[in-house]
ZAMARGU-4260 file (C-alpha; in steps of 0.2 Angstrom, whole numbers, plus 5000, padded with zeros to 4 digits):
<rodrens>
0) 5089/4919/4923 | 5083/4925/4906 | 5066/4923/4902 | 5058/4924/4885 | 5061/4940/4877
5) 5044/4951/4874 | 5032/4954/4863 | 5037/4964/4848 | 5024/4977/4851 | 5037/4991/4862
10) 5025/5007/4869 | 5036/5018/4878 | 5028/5029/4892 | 5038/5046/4893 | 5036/5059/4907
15) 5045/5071/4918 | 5046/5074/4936 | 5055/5088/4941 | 5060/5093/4961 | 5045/5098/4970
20) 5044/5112/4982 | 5046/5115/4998 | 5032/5108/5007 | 5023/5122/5017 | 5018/5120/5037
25) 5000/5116/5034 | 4984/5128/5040 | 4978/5113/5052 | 4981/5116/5068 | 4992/5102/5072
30) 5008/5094/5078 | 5021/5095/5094 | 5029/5112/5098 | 5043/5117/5094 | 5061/5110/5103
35) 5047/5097/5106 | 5056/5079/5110 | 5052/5066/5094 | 5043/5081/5086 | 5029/5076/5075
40) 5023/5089/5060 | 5010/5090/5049 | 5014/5099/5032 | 5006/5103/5014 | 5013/5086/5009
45) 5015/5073/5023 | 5018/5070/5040 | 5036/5071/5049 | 5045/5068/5065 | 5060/5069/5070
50) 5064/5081/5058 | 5062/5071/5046 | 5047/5063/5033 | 5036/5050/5042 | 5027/5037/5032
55) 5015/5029/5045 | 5005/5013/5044 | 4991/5011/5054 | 4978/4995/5057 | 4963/4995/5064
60) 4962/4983/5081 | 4947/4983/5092 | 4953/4978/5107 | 4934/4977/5115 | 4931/4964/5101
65) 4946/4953/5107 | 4949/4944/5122 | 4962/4951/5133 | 4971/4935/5135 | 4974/4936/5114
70) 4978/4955/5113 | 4998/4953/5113 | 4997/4940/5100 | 4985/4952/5090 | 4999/4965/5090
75) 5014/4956/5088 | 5007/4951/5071 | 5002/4968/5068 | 5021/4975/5072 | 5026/4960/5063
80) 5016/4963/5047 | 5026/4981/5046 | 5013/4992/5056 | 5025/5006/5067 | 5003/5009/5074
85) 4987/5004/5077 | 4971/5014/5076 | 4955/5008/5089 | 4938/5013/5092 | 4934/5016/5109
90) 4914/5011/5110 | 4905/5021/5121 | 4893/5009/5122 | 4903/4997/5131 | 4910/5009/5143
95) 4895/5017/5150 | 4881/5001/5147 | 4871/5013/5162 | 4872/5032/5164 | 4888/5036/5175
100) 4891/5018/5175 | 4908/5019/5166 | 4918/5001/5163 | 4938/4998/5159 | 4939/4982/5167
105) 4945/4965/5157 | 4947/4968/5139 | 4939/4986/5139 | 4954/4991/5148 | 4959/5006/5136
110) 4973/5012/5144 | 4981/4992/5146 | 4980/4989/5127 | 4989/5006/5125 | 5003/5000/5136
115) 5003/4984/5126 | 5006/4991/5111 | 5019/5003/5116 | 5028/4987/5123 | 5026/4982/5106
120) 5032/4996/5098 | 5016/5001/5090 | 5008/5021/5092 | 4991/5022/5092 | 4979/5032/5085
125) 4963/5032/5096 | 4946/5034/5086 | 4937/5044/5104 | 4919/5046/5094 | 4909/5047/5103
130) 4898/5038/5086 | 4910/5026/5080 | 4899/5015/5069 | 4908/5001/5066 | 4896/4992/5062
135) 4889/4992/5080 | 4874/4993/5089 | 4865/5013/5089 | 4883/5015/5079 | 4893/5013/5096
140) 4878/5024/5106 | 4872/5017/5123 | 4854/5012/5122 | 4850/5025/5135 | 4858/5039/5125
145) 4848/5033/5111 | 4831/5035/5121 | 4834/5052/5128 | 4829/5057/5114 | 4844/5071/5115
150) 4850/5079/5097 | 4865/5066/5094 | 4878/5073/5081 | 4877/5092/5085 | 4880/5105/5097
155) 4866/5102/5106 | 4870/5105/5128 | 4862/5092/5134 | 4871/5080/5123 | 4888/5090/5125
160) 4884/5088/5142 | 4885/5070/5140 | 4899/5070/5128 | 4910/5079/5139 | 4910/5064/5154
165) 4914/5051/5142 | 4928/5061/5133 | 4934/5064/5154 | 4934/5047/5156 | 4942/5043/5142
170) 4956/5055/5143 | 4959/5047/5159 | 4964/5031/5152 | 4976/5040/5144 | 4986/5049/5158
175) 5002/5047/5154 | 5000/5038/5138 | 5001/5053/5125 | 5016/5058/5114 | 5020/5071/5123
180) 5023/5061/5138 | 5035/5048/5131 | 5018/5035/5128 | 5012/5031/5113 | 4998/5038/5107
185) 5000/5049/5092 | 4983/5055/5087 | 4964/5054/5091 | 4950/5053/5076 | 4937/5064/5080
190) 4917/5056/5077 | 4917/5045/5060 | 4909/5048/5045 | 4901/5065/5051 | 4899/5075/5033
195) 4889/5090/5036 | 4893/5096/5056 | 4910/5104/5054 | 4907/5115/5070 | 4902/5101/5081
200) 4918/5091/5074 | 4928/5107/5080 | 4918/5106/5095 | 4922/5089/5100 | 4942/5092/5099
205) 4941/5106/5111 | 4929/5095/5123 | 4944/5082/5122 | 4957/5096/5125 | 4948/5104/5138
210) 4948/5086/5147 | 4966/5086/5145 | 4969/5078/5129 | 4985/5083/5120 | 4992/5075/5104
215) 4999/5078/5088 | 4988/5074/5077 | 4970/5075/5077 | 4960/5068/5061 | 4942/5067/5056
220) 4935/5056/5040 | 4936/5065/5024 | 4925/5052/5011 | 4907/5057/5007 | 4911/5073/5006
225) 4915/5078/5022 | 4913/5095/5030 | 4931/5096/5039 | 4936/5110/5050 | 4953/5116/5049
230) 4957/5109/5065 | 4956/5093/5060 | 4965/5083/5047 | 4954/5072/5035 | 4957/5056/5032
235) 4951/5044/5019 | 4945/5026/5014 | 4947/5013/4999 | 4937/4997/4998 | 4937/4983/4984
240) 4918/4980/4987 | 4905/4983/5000 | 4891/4973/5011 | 4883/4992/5012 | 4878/4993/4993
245) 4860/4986/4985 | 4858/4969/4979 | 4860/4974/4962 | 4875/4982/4962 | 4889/4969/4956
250) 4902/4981/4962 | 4901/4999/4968 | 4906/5012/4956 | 4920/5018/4967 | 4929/5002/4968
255) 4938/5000/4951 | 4945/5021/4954 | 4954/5011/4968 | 4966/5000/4958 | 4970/5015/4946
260) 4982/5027/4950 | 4973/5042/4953 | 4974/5059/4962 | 4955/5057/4967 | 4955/5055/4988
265) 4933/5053/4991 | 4924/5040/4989 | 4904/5042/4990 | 4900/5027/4991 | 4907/5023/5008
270) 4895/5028/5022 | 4881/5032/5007 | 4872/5019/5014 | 4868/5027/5032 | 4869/5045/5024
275) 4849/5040/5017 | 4843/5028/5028 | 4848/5041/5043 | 4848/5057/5036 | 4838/5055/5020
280) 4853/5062/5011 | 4858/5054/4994 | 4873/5061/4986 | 4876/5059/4968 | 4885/5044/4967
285) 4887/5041/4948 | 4905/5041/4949 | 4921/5050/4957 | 4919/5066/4943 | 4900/5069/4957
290) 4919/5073/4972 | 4925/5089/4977 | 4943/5093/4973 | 4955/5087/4983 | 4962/5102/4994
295) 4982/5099/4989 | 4987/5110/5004 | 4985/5093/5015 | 4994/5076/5013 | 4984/5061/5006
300) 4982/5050/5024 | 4969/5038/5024 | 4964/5027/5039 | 4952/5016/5031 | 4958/5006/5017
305) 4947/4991/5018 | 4959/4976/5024 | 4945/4964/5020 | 4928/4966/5021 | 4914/4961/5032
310) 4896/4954/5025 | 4879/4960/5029 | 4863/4948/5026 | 4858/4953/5010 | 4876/4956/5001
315) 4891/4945/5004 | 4908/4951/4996 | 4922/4940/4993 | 4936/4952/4993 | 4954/4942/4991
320) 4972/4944/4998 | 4977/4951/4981 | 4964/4963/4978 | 4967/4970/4997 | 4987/4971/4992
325) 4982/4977/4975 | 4972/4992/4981 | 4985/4997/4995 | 4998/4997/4983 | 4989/5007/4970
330) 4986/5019/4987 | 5003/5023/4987 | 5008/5025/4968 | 4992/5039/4970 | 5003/5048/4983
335) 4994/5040/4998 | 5007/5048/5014 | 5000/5037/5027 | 4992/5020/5024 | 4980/5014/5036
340) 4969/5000/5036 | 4952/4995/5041 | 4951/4982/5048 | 4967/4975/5049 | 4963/4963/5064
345) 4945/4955/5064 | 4935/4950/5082 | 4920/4945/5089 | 4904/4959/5094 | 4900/4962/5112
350) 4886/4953/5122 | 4878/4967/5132 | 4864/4970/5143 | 4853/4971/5124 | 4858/4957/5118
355) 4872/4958/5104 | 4879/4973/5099 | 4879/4975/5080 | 4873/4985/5068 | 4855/4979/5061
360) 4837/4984/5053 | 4831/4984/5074 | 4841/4999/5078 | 4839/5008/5061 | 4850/5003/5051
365) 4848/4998/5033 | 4861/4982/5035 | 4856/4966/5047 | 4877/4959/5050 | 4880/4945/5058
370) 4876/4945/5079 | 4894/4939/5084 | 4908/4936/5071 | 4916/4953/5067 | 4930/4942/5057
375) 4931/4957/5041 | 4941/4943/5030 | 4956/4955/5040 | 4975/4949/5035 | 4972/4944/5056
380) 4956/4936/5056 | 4945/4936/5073 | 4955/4922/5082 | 4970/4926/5077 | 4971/4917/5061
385) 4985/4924/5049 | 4981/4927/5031 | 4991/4928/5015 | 4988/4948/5014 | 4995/4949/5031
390) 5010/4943/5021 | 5006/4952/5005 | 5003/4966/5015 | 5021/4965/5025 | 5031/4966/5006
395) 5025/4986/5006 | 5026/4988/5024 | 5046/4983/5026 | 5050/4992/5007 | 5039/5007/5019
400) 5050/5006/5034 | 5066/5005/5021 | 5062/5020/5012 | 5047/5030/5018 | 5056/5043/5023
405) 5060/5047/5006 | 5044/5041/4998 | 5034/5052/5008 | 5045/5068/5002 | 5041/5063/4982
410) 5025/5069/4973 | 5015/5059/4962 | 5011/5061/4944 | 5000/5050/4934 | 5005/5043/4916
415) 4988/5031/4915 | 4973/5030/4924 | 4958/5029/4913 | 4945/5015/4916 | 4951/5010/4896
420) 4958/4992/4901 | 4969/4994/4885 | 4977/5007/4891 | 4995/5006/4905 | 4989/5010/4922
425) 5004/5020/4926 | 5013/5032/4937 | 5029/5040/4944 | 5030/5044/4962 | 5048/5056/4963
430) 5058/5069/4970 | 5066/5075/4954 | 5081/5065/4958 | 5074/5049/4962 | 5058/5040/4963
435) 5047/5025/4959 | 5040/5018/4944 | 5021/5009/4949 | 5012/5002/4935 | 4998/4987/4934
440) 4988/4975/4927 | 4978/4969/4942 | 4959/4970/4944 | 4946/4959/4953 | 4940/4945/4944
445) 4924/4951/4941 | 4933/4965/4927 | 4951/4959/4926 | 4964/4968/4915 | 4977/4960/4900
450) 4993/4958/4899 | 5002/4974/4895 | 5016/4970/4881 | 5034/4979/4879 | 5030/4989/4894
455) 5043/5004/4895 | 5045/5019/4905 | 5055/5034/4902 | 5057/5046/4916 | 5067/5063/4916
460) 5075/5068/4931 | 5082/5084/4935 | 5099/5078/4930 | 5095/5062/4921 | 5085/5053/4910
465) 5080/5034/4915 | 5073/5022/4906 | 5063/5008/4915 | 5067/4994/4912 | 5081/4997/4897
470) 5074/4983/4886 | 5056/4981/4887 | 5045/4967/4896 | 5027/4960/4896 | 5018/4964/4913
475) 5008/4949/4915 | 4991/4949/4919 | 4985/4951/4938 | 5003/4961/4943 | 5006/4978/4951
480) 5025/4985/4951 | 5034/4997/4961 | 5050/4998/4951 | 5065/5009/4959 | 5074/5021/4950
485) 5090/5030/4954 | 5089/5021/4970 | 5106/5023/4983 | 5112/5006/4986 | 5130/5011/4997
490) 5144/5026/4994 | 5145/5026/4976 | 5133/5013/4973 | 5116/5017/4964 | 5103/5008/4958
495) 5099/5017/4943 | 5084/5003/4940 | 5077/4987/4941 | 5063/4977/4937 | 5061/4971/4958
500) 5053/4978/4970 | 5062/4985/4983 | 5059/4973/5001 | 5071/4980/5016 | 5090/4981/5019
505) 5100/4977/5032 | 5117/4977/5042 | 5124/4961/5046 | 5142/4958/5053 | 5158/4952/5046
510) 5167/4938/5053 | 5182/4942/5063 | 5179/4962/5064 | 5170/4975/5068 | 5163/4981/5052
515) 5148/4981/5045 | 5140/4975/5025 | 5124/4978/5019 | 5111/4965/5013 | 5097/4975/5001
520) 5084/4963/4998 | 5074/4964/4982 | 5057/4954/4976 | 5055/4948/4959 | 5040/4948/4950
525) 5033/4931/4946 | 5032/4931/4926 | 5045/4947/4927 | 5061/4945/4921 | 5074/4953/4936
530) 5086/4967/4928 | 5099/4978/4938 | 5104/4991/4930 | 5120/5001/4941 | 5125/5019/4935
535) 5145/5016/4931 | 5158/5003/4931 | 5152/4990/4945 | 5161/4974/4947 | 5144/4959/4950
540) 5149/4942/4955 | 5135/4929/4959 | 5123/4925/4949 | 5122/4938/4936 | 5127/4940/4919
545) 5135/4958/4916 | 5134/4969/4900 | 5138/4990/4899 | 5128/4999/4890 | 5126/5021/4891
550) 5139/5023/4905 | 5129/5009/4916 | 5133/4990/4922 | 5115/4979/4917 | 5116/4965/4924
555) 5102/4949/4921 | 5101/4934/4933 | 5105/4918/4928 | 5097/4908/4942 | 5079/4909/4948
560) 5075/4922/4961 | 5075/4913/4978 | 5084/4913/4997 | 5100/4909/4988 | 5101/4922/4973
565) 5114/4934/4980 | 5124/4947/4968 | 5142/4955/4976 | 5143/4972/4970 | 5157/4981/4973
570) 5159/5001/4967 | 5171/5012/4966 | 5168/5018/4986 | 5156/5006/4994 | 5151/4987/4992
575) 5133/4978/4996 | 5127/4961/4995 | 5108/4961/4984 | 5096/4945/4990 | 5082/4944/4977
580) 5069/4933/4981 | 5056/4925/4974 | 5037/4929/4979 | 5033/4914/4989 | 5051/4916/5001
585) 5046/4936/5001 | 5028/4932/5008 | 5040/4920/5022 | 5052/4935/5027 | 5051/4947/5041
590) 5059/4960/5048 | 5060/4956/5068 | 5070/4966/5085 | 5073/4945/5091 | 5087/4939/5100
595) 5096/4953/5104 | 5094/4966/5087 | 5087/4967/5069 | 5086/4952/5060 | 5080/4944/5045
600) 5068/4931/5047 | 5062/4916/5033 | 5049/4907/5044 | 5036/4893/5035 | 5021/4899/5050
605) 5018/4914/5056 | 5031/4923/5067 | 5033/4938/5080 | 5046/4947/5092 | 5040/4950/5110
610) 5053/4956/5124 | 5066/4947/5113 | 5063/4932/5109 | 5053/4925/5089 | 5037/4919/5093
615) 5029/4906/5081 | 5012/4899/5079 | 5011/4883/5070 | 4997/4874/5063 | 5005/4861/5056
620) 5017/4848/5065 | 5036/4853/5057 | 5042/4870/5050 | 5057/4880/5045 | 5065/4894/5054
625) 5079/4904/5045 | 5087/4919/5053 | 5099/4932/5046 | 5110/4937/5055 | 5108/4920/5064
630) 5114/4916/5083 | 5123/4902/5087 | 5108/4890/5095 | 5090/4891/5096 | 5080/4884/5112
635) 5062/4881/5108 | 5048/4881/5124 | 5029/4878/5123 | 5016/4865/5118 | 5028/4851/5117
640) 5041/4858/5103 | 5057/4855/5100 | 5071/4866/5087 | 5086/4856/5079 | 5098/4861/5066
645) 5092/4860/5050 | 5098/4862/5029 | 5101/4880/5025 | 5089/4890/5012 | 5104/4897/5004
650) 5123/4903/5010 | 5117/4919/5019 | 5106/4910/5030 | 5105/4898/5045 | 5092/4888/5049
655) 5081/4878/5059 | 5067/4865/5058 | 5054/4866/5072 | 5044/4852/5076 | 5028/4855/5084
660) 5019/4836/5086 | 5004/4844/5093 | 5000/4855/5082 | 4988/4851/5064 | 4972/4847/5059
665) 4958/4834/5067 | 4944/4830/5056 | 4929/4827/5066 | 4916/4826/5051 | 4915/4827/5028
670) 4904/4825/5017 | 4888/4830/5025 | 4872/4834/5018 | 4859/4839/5029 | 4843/4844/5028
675) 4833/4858/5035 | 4815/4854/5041 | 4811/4872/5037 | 4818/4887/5031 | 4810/4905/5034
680) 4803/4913/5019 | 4813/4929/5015 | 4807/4946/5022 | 4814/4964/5020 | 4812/4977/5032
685) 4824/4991/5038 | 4826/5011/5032 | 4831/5003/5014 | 4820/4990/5012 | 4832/4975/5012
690) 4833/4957/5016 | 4832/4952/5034 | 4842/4938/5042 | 4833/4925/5047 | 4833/4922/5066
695) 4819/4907/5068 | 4831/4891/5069 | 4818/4880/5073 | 4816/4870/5055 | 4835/4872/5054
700) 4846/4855/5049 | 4855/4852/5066 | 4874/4843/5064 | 4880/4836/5079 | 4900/4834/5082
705) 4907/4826/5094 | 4926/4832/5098 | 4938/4822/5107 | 4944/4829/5122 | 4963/4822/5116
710) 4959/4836/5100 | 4958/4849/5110 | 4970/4850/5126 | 4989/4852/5127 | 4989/4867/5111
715) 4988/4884/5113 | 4975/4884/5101 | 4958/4874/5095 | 4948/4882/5081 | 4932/4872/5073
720) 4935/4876/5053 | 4918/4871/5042 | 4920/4872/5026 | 4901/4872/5020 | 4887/4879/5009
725) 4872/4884/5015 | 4864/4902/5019 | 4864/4906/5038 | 4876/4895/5051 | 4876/4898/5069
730) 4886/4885/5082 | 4880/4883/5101 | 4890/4875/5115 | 4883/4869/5131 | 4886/4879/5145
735) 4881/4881/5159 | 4864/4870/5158 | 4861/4881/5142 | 4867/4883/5126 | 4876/4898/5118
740) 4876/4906/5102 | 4897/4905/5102 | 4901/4913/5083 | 4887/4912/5068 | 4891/4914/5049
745) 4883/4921/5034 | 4890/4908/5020 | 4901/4920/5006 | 4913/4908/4999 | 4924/4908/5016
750) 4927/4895/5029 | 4920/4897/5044 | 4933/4896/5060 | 4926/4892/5077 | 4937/4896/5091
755) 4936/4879/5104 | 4947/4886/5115 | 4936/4894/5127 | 4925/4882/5129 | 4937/4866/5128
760) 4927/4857/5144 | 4909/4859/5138 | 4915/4855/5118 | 4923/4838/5127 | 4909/4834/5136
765) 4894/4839/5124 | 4902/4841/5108 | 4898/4858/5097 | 4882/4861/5090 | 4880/4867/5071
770) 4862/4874/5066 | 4861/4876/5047 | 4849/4885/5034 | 4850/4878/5018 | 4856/4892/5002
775) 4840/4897/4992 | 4847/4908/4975 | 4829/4911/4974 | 4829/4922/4992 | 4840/4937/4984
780) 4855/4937/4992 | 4869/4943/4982 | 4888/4934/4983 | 4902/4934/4973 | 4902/4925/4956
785) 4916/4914/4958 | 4904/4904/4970 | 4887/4910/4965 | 4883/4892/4958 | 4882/4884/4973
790) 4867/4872/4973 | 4851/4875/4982 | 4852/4866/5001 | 4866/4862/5014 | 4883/4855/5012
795) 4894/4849/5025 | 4913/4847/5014 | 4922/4845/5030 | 4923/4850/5047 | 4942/4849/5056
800) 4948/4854/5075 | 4963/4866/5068 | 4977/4865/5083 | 4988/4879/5085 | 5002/4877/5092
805) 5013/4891/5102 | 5031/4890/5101 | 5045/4901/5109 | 5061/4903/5101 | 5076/4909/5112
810) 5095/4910/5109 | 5104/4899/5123 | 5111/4915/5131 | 5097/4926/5124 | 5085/4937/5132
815) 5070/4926/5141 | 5052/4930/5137 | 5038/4929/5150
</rodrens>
């Protein structure tokens, strides 16, 4: 469909990209031998296997964070979300709580998570430390390695000495497990944030080797600065905002470099924090000019690309879904080779022989966090909970597994990057002969961007010249773009460009024979009028109008993007069918290995493949489940739910609509407005001098609910989700003739989730506990201006028991899942 033509204001950007070279087998001292099975490189410009370019996506899961019980869910979200990894600290702290005391049992079983994840098609990237930070406790130290008062951090014996039993230990775990021996772990991240030590970062990858350790890649973080040897490969990090910053700072001055396009890979703001208060060191942090250059004889990887982010006392961001999708996409129009994000699964700190195990003013740190929920605002959240950037997320991801190979080979070079909000933020990421066009408007809502009229971008190829789009458009306000140019859609099919993104494609068989046809699914722009424009003569039927125009077929839609927006082309050599959806079904579509092979997969709840068979976790009572290819029947098993036939979302797909009775929401309380008896006066303490979290709850306002028993049993799930004002929340359950601290919550903006399940006997018999101190704007605390207005004292809008329901979709004749 046609929208309203642009502006008359026309800017057209102009560049040229020519072929890069070869890229060069880089200094690090990396990757598998050669004739090596599966063969992972590292060169100048990115990673490869296989022989051929590697594009991974990592996420950050803590499987010592996460109950066992939950961990296969956790990672059929995150293979679900388009993650081929997943990257974990392994916390020395809970491994050895007493000298030669080592722990793998129950969820600190390192070598079963691995295993899992491998089941579920996921490498893993294991972050050894031995300081992890993390927002833990002594950074991940064991209290007693703490008090020896040995010199942590360095090359010092005695604390090598220590060093090396752990690293056995934990090489241990992975007997069997590595690359090399068919398992799946990929690569090992050396110490974290360690800026000045390169010969102790070098030190601790032998240490590893000498244990037995041997993988492809090994990695250390790059931001701050770092100090990497060149055994190592640095990796780096991207946040929207940060809980480590002052009070005063409304955002740190990294943040906006991070939704430009830009060659810049640090970031001093990251880690600046325990950089002073530990080490007394403050960098220049007035802006990314203070970095060093960038060493362009090592691919642009990162590991921590902030998938949320977590809230100290004193400062409480509220980063959303876009601006996480935002930033990532931006990553990858500045020539990111390997996204990886942190955290992309949120959890819940250890209990250990100290008490809690975070990160707070008592062990020297200049931030007090919250003692249990480790939640991180994560695309999963810490029970499991799926948020819309898991979805926004999964867009890159599949377009990633489509065409990373090739997206990895092409070289960046920016048009527009200045801080100038007038000014298009711009690039072209190419190979000389084909590429991507990335430009946008997006910004958090504390500096937002306009809307960029007559947007137009002329790029010469090689052997062409391309304009994007060929008549301009207005990019909205709030919208980042990846547009493909020259892109191969079948034999003598080429997408010269279009104003879509590009999703995933895949085969799907013809009735009555043996051959195969392409689907190519696209994603249209909401606000972004969808033009195709084909090098040639190509024949379009659907929904398209055609016109030629300079030895090309442009073609326009003339129905909305949706499940049902389907164009035939047919060349002169090869034929494909192009799905563009709109953004609501794309952020409903999946990629899965269910039911017997690759399918496409429009699910209204969240969905994932294990062994086989589509799993789905509802929260609401019906849903609807499309498949593509589809198989003849589904059969639904678990928490009371049944699957019938249901009206197809379009003539490529067959679907489904589940019904779930069990599943949907409870309200247990609204409209409360308690009052505290007393509310501690705010104090600051700490290396840096910041506010400390109150933990005297005695003059706190007490709510009492009273759950039914019928709310929680026969579900899968039963969360507790508050929404509330107030400053400091914590809930207790009765247990065992005493009552527990089960999840506490510094207010941001966010619900608060309670996970139920655990304790679904104690919450029937005693109900839950919620003690509440009221919001003071006079105490300090800094949160994000869209809910800074809150009034002074304690509201209660609602509180409901969430029941999740877990569904198993099988084919009649299909695999069975256990």
């Amino acid at each position: 469909m046609t929208d309203a033509p642009p502006s008359a204001r026309t800017v057209t950007h102009r560049m040229r990209v020519t072929r890069p070279s070869p890229p060069l087998r880089t200094r690090l001292e990396q990757g598998d031998p050669v004739g090596a099975a599966d063969r992972v490189e590292v060169t100048s410009r990115y990673l490869a296997r296989a022989g051929r370019p590697w594009f991974p996506v990592t996420g950050e899961v803590h499987y010592a964070r996460i109950p066992r019980e939950r961990w296969s869910e956790v990672l059929g979200h995150a293979r679900a979300g388009g993650l081929d990894s997943v990257a974990t600290y392994v916390f020395w702290q809970a491994h050895e709580p007493a000298p030669g005391d080592f722990r793998w049992d129950d969820n600190l079983d390192l070598r079963a998570f691995v295993e899992l994840a491998g089941r579920h098609g996921l490498d893993v990237v294991v972050r050894m430390g031995p300081w992890a930070h993390g927002e833990a406790r002594y950074g991940g130290f064991p209290d007693w390695l703490v008090e020896r008062g040995v010199a942590t951090r360095t090359n010092d014996p005695a604390y090598l000495e220590l060093v090396r039993a752990f690293y056995g230990q934990t090489v241990a775990q992975l007997g069997g497990l590595t690359h090399a021996e068919g398992g799946p772990v990929v690569g090992v991240q050396i110490e974290n944030e360690l800026y000045d030590q390169p010969e102790h970062l070098a030190t601790l990858r032998t240490l590893a080797e000498e244990a037995g350790l041997r993988v492809p890649v090994w990695t250390a973080t790059g931001w701050g600065g770092a100090q990497v040897p060149p055994s190592l490969l640095p990796v780096y990090s991207a946040y929207a905002d940060g809980f480590w910053e002052d009070t005063e700072t409304e955002w740190p001055a990294f943040s906006p470099v991070h939704f430009r396009y830009s060659t810049v890979r640090d970031d001093l703001s990251v880690g600046a924090d325990l950089r002073e208060a530990l080490d007394g060191i403050r960098l220049d942090d007035g802006g990314p000019g203070a970095v060093a250059p960038d060493d362009h004889a090592l691919p642009y990887a990162t590991c921590e690309l902030g998938g949320g982010m977590h809230v100290a006392y004193h400062r409480r961001p509220l980063v959303t879904p876009q601006d996480v999708a935002a930033l990532a996409l931006a990553k990858i129009g500045s020539g990111s080779v390997w996204q990886g994000y942190y955290m992309y699964a949120g959890g819940t700190q250890r209990v250990g022989e100290h008490g809690t195990e975070q990160e707070s003013h008592a062990t020297g740190y200049p931030n007090d966090v919250p003692t249990r929920t480790y939640d991180f605002g994560a695309p999963v959240g810490e029970h499991g909970q799926v948020r819309p950037h898991h979805h926004l997320l999964r867009r890159q991801h599949l377009w990633l597994q489509a065409d990373g190979a090739a997206l990895a080979a092409m070289t960046t070079t920016v048009g527009g990057g200045s801080d100038d909000t007038a000014e298009l933020r711009w690039s072209v990421r190419s190979d000389g002969r084909r590429g991507y066009v990335f430009a946008t408007t997006y910004q958090p809502a504390r500096r937002p961007l306009d809307t960029q009229p007559g947007v137009q971008v002329e790029v010469e190829l090689d052997d062409a010249t391309v304009t994007v789009p060929s008549r301009p458009v207005d990019l909205p306000a709030g919208v980042s773009v990846a547009w493909p140019v020259r892109y191969p859609l079948a034999d003598g099919l080429v997408l010269r460009s279009a104003t879509a993104h590009l999703l995933t494609r895949i085969a799907v068989d013809d009735a009555g024979d043996d051959q195969h046809r392409e689907v190519v699914v696209l994603v249209a722009t909401d606000g972004v009028p969808v033009e195709l424009v084909l090098e040639g003569d190509v024949a379009a039927t659907g929904t398209v109008e055609a016109r030629a125009e300079d030895d090309a077929t442009v073609l326009d839609l003339t129905a909305q993007p949706g499940p049902d927006t389907v164009v035939s082309l047919r060349g002169s050599s090869g034929e494909v069918d192009v799905l563009v959806l709109d953004e609501a079904s794309a952020n409903r579509l999946y990629r899965l290995d269910v039911l017997g092979r690759e399918r496409l997969v429009l699910s209204d709840v969240p969905v994932h493949a294990l062994d086989g068979a589509l799993v789905a976790h509802a929260e609401h009572p019906t849903a609807t489940v499309s498949l593509l290819p589809a198989p003849a029947a589904l059969t639904a098993s678990g928490d009371g739910a049944d699957v019938v036939p249901g009206p197809a979302e379009g003539a490529l797909w067959t679907s489904w609509t589940l019904s779930v009775p069990g599943a949907g929401h409870r309200r247990v309380a609204a409209d409360l407005h308690p009052t505290a008896l007393a509310s501690p006066e705010p104090t600051t303490g700490g290396p840096m001098n910041r506010l400390i979290a109150p933990t005297d709850f005695s003059g706190a306002a007490v709510v009492q609910l009273d759950v039914p028993a019928d709310a929680l049993d026969g579900i899968d799930r039963a969360l507790l989700r508050v929404a509330w004002t107030g400053d400091v929340g914590r809930a207790l359950v009765h247990h065992d003739g005493r009552d527990e601290v089960v999840s506490d919550h510094f207010w941001h903006g966010r619900d608060w989730d309670v996970d139920l399940t655990p304790w679904r006997d104690d919450v029937a018999r005693d109900g839950v506990t919620l003690e509440l101190l009221p919001w003071r704007r006079d105490t300090g605390v800094w949160v994000d201006p869209s809910v800074r207005d809150v009034p002074d004292g304690i509201t209660v809008a609602s509180a409901d028991v969430v029941r999740v329901a877990r569904v198993v979709l099988t084919a009649d004749e299909g695999p069975s899942w256990t």
